[in-house]
MMTF fields as JSON, N, C-alpha, C and O atoms, coordinates in Angstrom:
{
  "mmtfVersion": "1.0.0",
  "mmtfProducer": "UNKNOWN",
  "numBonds": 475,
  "numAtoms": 476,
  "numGroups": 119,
  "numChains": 1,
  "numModels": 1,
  "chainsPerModel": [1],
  "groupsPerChain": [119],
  "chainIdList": ["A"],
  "bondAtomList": [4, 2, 8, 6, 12, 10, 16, 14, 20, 18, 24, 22, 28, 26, 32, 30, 36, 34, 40, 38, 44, 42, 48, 46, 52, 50, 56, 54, 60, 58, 64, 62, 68, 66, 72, 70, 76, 74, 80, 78, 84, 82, 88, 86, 92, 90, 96, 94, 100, 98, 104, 102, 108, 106, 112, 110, 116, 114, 120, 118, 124, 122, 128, 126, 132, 130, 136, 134, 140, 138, 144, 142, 148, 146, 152, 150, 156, 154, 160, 158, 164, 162, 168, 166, 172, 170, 176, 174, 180, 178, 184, 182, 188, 186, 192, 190, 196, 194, 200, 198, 204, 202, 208, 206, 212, 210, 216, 214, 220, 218, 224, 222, 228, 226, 232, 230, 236, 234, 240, 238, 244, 242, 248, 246, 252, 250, 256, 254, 260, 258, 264, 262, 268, 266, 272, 270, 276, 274, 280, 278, 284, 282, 288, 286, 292, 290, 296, 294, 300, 298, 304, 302, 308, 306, 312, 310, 316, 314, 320, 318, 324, 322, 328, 326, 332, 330, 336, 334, 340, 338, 344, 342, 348, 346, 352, 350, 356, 354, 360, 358, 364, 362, 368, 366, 372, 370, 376, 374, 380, 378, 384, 382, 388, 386, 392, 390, 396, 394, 400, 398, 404, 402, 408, 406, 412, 410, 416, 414, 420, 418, 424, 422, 428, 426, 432, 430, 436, 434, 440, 438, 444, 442, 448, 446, 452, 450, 456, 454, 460, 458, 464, 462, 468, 466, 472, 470],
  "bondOrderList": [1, 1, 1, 1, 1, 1, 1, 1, 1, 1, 1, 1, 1, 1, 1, 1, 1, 1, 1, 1, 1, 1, 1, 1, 1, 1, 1, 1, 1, 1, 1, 1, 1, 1, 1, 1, 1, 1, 1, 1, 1, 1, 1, 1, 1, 1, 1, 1, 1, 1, 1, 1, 1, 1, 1, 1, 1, 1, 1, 1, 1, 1, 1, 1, 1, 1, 1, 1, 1, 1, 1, 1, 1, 1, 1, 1, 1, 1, 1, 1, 1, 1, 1, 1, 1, 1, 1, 1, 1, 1, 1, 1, 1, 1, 1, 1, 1, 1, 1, 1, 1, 1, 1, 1, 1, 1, 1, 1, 1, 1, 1, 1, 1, 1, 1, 1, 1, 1],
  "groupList": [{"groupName": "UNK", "atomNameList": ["N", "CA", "C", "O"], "elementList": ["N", "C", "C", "O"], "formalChargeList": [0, 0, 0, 0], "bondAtomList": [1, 0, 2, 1, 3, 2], "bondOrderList": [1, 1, 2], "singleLetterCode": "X", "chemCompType": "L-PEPTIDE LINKING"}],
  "groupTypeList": [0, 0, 0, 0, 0, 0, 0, 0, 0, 0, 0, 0, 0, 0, 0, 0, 0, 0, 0, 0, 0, 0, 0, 0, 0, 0, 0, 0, 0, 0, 0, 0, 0, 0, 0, 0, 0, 0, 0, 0, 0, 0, 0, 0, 0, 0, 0, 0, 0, 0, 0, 0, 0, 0, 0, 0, 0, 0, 0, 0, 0, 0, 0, 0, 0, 0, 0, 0, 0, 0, 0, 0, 0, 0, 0, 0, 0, 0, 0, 0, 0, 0, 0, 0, 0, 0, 0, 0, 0, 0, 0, 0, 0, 0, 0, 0, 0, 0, 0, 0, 0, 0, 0, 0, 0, 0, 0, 0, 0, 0, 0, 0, 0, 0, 0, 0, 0, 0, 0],
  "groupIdList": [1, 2, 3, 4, 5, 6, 7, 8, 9, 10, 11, 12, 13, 14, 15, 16, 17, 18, 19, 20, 21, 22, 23, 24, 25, 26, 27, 28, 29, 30, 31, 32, 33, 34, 35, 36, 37, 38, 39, 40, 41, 42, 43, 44, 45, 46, 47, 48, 49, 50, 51, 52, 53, 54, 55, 56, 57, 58, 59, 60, 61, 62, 63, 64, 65, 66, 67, 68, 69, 70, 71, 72, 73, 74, 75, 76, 77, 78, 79, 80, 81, 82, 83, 84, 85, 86, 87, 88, 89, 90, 91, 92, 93, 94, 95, 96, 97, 98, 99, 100, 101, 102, 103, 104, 105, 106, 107, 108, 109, 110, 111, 112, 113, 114, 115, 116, 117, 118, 119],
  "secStructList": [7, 7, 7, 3, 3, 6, 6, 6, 1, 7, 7, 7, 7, 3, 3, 3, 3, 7, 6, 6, 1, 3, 3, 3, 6, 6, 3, 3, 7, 1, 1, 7, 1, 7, 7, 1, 6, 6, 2, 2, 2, 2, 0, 0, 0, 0, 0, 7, 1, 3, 3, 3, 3, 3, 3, 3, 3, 7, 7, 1, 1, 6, 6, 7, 1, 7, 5, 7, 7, 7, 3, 3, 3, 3, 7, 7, 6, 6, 7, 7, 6, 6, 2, 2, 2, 2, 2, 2, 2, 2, 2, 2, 2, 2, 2, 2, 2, 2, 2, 2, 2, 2, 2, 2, 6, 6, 7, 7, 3, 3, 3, 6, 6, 3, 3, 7, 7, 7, 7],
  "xCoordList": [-96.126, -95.637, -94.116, -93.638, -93.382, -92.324, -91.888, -92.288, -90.788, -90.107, -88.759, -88.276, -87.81, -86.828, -86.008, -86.056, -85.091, -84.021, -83.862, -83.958, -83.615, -83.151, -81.832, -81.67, -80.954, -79.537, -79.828, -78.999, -80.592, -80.707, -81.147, -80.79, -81.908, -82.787, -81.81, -81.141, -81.731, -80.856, -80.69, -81.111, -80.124, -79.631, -78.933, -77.733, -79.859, -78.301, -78.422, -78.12, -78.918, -79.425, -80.337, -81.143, -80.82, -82.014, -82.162, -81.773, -82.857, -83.644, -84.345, -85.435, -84.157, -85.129, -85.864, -85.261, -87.327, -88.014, -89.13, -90.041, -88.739, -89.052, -90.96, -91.715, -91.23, -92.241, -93.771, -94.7, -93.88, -94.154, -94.856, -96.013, -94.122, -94.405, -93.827, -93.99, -93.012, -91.925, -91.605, -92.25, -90.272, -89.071, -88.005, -87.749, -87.568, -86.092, -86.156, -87.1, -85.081, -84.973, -85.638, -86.415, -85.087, -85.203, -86.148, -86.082, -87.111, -88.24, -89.515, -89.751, -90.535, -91.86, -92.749, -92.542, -94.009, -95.115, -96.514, -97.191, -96.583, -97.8, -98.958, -99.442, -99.277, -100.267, -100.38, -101.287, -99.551, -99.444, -99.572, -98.929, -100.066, -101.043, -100.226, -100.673, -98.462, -97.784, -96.515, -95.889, -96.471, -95.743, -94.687, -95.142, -93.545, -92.299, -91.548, -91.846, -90.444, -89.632, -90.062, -91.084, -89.646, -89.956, -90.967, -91.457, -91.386, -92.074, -92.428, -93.589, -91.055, -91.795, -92.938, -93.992, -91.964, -92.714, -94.089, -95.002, -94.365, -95.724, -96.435, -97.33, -95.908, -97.084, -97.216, -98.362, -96.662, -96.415, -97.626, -98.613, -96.929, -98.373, -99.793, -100.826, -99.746, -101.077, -101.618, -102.779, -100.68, -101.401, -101.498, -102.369, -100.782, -100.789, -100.581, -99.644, -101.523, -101.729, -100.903, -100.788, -100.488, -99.892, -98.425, -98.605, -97.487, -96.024, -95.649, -95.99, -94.639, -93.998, -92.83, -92.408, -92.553, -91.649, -91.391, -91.706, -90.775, -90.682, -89.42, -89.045, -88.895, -87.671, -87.941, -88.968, -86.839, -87.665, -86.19, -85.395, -86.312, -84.993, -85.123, -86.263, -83.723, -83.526, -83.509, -82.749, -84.421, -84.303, -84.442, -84.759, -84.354, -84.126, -84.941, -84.469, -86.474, -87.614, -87.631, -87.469, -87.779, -87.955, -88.941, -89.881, -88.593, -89.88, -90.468, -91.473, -89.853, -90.855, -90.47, -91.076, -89.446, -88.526, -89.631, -90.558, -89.167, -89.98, -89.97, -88.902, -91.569, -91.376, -90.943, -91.565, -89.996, -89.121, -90.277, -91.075, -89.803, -90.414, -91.418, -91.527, -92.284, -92.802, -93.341, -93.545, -93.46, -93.186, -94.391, -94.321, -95.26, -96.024, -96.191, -96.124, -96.448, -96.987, -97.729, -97.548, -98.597, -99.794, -99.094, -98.415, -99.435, -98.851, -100.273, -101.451, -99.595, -100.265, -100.601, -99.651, -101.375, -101.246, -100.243, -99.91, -99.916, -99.123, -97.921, -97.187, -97.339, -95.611, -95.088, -95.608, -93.894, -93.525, -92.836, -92.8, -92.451, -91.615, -90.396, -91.59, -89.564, -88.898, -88.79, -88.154, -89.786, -90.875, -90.855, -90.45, -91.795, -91.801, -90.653, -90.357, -89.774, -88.429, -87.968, -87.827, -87.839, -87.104, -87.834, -87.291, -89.66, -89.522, -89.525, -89.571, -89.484, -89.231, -87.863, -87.547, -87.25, -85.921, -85.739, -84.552, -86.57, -86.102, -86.68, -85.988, -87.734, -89.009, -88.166, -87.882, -87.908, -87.092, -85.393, -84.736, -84.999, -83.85, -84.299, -83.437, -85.391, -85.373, -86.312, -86.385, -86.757, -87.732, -86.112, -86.117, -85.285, -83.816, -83.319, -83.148, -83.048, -82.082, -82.633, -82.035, -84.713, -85.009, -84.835, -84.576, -84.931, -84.719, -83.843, -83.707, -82.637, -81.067, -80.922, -80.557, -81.45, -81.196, -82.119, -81.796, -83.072, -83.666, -83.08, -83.024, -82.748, -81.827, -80.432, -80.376, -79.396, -78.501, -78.873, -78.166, -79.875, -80.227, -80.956, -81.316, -80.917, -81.984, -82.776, -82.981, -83.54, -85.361, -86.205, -87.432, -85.587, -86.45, -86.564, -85.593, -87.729, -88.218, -88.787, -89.468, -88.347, -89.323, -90.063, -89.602, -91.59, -92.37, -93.332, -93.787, -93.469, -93.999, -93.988, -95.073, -92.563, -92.515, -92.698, -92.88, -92.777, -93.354, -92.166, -91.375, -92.016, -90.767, -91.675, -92.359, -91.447, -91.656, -91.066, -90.048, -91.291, -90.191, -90.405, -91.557, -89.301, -89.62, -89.48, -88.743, -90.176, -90.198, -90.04, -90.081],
  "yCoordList": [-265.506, -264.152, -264.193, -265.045, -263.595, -262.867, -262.175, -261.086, -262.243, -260.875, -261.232, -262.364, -259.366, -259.852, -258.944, -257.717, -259.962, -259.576, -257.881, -257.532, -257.07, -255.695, -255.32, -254.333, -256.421, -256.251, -256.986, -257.896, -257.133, -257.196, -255.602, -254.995, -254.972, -253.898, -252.438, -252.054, -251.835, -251.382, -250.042, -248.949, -250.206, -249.348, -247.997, -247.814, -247.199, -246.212, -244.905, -243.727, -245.476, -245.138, -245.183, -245.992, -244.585, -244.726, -243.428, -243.021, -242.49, -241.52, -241.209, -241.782, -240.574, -239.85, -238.769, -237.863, -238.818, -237.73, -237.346, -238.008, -236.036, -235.586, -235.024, -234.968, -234.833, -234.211, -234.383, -233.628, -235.373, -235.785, -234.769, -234.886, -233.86, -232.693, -232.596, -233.789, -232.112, -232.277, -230.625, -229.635, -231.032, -230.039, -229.858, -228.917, -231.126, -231.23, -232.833, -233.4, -233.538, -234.489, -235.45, -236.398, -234.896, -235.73, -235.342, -235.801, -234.494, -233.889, -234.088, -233.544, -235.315, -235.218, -235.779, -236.886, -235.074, -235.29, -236.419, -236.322, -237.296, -238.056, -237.342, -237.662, -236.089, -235.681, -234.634, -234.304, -234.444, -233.152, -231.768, -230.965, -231.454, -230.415, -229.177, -228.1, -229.501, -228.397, -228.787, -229.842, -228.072, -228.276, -227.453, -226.416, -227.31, -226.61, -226.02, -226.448, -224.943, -224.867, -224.169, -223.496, -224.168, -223.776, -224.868, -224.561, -225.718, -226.744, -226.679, -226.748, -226.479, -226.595, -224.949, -224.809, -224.004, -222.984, -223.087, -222.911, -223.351, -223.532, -224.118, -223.673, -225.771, -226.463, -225.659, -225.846, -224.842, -224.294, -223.176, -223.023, -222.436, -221.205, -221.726, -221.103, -223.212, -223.561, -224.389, -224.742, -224.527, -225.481, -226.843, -227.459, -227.594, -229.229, -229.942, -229.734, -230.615, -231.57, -233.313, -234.221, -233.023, -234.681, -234.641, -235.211, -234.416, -234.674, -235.86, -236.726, -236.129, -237.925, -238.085, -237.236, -238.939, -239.387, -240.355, -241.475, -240.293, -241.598, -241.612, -240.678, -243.111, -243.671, -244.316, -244.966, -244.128, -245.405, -244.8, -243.902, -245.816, -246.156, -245.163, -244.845, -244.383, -243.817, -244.446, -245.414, -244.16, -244.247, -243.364, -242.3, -243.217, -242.246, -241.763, -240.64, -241.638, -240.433, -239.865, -240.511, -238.853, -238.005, -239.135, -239.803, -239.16, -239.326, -240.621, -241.039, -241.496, -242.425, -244.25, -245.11, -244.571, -245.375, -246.011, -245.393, -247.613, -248.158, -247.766, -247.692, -247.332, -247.327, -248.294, -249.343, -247.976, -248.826, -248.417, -249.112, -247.124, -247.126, -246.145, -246.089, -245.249, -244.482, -244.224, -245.198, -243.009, -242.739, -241.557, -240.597, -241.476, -240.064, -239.991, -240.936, -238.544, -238.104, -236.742, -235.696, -236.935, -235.699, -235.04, -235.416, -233.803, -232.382, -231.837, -232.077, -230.91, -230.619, -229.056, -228.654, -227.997, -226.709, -226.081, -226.642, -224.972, -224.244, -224.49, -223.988, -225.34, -225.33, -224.419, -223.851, -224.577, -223.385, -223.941, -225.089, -223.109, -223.447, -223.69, -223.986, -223.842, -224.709, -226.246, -227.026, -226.278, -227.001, -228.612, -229.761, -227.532, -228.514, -229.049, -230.221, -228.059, -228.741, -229.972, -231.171, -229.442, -230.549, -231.937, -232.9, -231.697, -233.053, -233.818, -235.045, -233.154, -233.619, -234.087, -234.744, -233.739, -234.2, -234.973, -235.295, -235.582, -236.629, -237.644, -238.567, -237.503, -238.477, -238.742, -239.928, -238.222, -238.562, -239.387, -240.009, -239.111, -239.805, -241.553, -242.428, -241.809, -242.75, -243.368, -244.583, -242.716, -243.401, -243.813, -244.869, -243.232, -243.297, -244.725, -245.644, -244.815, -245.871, -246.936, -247.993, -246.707, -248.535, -248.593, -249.651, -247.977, -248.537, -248.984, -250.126, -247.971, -248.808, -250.446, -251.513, -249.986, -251.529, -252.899, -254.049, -252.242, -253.369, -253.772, -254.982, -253.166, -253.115, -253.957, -255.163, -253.388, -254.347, -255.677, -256.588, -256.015, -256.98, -258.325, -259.475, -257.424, -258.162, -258.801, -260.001, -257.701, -257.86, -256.963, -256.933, -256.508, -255.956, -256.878, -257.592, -256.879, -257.471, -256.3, -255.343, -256.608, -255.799, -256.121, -256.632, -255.858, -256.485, -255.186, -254.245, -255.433, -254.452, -253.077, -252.524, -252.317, -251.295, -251.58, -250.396, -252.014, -252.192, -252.52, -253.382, -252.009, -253.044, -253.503, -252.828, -255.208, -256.266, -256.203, -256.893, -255.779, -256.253, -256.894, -257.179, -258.334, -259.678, -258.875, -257.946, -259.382, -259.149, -260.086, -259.751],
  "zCoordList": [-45.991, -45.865, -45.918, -45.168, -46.507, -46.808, -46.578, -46.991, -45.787, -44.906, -44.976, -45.021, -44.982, -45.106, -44.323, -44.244, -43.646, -42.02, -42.622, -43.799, -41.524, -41.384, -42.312, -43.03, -42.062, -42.624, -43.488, -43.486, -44.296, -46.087, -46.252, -47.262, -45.259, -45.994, -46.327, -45.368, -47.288, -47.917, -46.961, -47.34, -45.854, -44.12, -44.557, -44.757, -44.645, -44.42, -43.244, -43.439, -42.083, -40.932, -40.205, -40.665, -38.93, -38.313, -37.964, -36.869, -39.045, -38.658, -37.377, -37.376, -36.371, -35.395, -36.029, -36.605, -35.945, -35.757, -34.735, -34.237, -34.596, -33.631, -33.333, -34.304, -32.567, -32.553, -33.307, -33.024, -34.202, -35.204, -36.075, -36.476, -36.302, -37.291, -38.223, -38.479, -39.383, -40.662, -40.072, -39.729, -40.198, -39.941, -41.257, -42.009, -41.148, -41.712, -41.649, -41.099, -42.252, -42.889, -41.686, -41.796, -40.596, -39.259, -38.347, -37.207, -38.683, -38.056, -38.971, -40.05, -38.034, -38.596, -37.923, -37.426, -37.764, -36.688, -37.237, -38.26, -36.299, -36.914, -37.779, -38.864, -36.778, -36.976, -38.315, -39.078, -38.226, -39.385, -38.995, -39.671, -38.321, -38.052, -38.171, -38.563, -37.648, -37.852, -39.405, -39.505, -40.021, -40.895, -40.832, -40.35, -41.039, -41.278, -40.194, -39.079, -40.265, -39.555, -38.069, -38.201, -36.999, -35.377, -35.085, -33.999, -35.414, -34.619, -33.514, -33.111, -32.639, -31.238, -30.733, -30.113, -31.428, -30.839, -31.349, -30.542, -32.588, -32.974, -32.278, -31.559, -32.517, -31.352, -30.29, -29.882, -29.596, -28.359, -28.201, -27.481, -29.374, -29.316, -29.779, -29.532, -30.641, -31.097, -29.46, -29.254, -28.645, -27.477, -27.885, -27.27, -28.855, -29.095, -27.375, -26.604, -27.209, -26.194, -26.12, -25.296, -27.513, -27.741, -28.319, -29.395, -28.286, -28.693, -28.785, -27.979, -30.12, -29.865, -30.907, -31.693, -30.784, -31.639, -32.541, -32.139, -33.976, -34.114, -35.311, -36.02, -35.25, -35.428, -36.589, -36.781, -37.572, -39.082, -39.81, -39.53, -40.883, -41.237, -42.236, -42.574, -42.995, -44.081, -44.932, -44.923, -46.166, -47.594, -48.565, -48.033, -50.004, -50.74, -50.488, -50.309, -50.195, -50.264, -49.216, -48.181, -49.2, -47.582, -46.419, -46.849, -45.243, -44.328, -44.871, -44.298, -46.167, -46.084, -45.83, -46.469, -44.862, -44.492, -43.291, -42.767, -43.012, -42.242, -41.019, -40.412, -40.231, -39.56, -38.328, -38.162, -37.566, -36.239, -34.438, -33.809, -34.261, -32.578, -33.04, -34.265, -32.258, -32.192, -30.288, -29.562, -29.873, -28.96, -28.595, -29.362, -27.77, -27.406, -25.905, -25.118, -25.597, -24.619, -24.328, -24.951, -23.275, -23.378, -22.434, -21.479, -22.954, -22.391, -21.616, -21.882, -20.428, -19.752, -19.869, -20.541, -19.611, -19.652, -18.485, -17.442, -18.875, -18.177, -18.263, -17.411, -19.317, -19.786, -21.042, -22.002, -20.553, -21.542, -22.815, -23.258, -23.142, -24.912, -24.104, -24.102, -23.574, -22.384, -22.606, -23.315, -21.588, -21.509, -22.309, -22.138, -23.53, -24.914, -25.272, -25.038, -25.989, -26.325, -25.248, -25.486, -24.341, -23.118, -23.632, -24.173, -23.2, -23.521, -25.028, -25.115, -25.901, -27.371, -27.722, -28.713, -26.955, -27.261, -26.179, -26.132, -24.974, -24.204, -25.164, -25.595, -25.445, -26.2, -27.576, -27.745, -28.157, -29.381, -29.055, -29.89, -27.504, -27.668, -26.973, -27.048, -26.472, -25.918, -27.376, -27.557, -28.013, -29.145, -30.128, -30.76, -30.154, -31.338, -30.925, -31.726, -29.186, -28.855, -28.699, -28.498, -28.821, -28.797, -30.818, -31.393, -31.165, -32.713, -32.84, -33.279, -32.376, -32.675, -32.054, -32.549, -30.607, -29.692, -30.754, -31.05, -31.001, -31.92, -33.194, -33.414, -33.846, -35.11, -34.394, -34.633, -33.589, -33.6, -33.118, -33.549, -32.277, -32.047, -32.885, -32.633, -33.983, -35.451, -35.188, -35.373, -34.514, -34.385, -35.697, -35.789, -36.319, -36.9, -38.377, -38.626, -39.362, -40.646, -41.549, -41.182, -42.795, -43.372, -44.281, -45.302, -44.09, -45.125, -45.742, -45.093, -47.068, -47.887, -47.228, -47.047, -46.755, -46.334, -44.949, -44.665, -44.119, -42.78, -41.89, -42.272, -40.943, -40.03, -38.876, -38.106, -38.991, -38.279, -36.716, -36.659, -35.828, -34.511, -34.311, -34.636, -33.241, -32.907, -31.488, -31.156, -31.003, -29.353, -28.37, -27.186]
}
């Protein structure tokens, strides 16, 4: 197998996205389920139970850069659109700074699209 260090891989940031829904360059949801702009309020009025995040490097195609961290948590009833945001943007900043910490640390590999962490 063949892998090759982070700082060969052609870097030109570490994308956060949020929520794992598609927003904007830096907004996109595992699941799909919500697509496009207000994210949070959507999930909000649809009642999504699962929010997360995840971190992966920029490359020319939208959204399709290796993924680095990924990050979730289950939501409970009775929060508000508040709420949501608050924790999407805690969850997305602690999912941003283990990518970075891993990246300067050159733990990360990349193989056929994939990022490797050494742990």
């Amino acid at each position: 197998m063949t892998t090759t260090p982070a700082a060969h891989f052609p870097f030109r940031g570490v994308c956060p996205s949020a929520n794992f829904f598609s927003k904007t360059r830096s907004k996109k949801w595992i699941f799909r389920s919500i697509i496009g702009a207000n994210t949070y309020r959507r999930a909000f009025e649809r009642g999504v139970k699962v929010i997360g995040a995840t971190a992966h490097y920029v490359t020319e195609k939208l959204d399709e850069g290796p993924i680095l961290a990924q990050q979730a948590i289950h939501l409970t009833d009775g929060l508000t659109l508040s709420d949501y945001k608050q924790y999407g943007k805690s969850i997305e900043s602690d999912t941003l700074l283990q990518a970075i910490k891993w990246h300067i640390e050159d733990k990360i590999f990349i193989y056929r699209n994939k990022a490797l962490v050494l742990k």
